[in-house]
N, C-alpha and C positions, 0 to 999 in steps of 0.2 A: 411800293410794298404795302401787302397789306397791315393792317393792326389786331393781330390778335390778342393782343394783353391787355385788350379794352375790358372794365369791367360794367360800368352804366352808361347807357346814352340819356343825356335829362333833356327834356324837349321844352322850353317854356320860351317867352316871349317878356316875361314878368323879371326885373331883376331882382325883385325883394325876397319872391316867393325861390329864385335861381340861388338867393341866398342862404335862405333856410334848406330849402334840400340840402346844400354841398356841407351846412352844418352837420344837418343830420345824420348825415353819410358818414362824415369826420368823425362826430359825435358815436356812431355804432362800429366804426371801421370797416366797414363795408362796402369802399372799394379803393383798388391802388390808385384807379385815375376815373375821371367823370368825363365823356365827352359832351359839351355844352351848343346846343342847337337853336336856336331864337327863330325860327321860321320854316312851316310846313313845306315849300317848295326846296327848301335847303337840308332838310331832314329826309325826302324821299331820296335827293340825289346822294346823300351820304348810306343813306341805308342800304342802297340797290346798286351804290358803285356808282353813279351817271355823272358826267358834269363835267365842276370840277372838282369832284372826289373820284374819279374813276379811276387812279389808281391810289387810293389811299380810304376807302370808304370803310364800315365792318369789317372786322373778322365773322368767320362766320356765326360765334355766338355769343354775342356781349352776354353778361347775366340777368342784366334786365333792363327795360325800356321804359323809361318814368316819361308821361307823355301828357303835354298839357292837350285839355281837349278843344279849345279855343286858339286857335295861331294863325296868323298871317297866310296869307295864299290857300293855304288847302290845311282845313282842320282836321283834329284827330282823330274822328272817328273815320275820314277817307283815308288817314296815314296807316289806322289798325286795317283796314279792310285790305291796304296792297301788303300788309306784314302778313297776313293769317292768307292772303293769296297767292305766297311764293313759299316756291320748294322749300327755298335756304332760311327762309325767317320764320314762316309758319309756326315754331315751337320756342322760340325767343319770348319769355315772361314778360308781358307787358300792365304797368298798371296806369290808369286813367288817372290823372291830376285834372279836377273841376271845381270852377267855384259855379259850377250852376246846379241845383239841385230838380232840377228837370229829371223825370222819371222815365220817360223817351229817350233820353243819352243812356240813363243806365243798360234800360232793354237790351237796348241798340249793342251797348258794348259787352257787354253778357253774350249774346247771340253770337258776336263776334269772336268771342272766346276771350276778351279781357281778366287776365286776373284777377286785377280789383280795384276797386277806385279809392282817390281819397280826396277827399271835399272839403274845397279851401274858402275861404279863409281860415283856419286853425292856428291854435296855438301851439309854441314852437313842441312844448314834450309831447302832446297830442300826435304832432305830425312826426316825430322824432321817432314815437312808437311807432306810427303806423309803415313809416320807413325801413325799420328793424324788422317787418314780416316778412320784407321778402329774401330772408336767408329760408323762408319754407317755400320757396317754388323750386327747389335743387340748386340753386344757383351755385353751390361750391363754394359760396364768400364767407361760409364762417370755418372755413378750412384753414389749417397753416400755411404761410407763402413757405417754400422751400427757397 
């Protein structure tokens, strides 16, 4: 079955930095559940259904895609490129999580249609706030649960 009462997928590889998001999350209430991904090869098969998530992978539209751009097997900027290349994910809010301040990843993830990035190392109300913006891509998360 699939999951559609997913609200973020967090994609990082970092347990400290997997810390502070789910704070900040916690922290702004911003979502019922997080699902937590630690590697590029394991995030495409959850994303697109493959594997072994093919019958448990997305719903069709978590609220957003917090996405380390540095991971194991296949980084994020080839993760955003098969997101913004399929029908079903193409419009999934996704933002870049980077500690590299390389001006080529930004380009790159702009072009790609990335929502926005946020550049780590940070401190935690820094990242707190910058986590809190994406109730402005539509995501629905600062609506009432019925």
């Amino acid at each position: 079955m699939i999951d559609s009462a997913l609200d973020i997928i967090l994609l990082d590889d970092n347990a400290a930095d997997i810390e502070m998001a789910l704070q900040a999350l916690q922290e702004h209430n911003l979502a019922k559940r997080v699902k937590i991904l630690r590697d590029g090869g394991e995030a495409i098969n959850y994303i697109f259904r493959q594997g072994e998530y093919s019958d448990s992978g997305i719903g069709d539209h978590p609220a957003v895609i917090l996405l380390e751009l540095k991971l194991p097997n296949i980084d994020g900027l080839d993760i955003l490129k098969k997101i913004r290349a399929n029908e079903r994910t193409k419009k999934i809010p996704v933002v870049l999580l980077t500690s590299s301040g390389e001006e080529a990843n930004r380009i790159e993830g702009y072009a790609l249609a990335v929502n926005s990035f946020i550049t780590k190392p940070i401190e935690f109300d820094k990242f707190a706030k910058a986590i809190a913006q994406i109730r402005l891509y539509g995501t629905g998360l600062d609506e009432p649960s019925h």
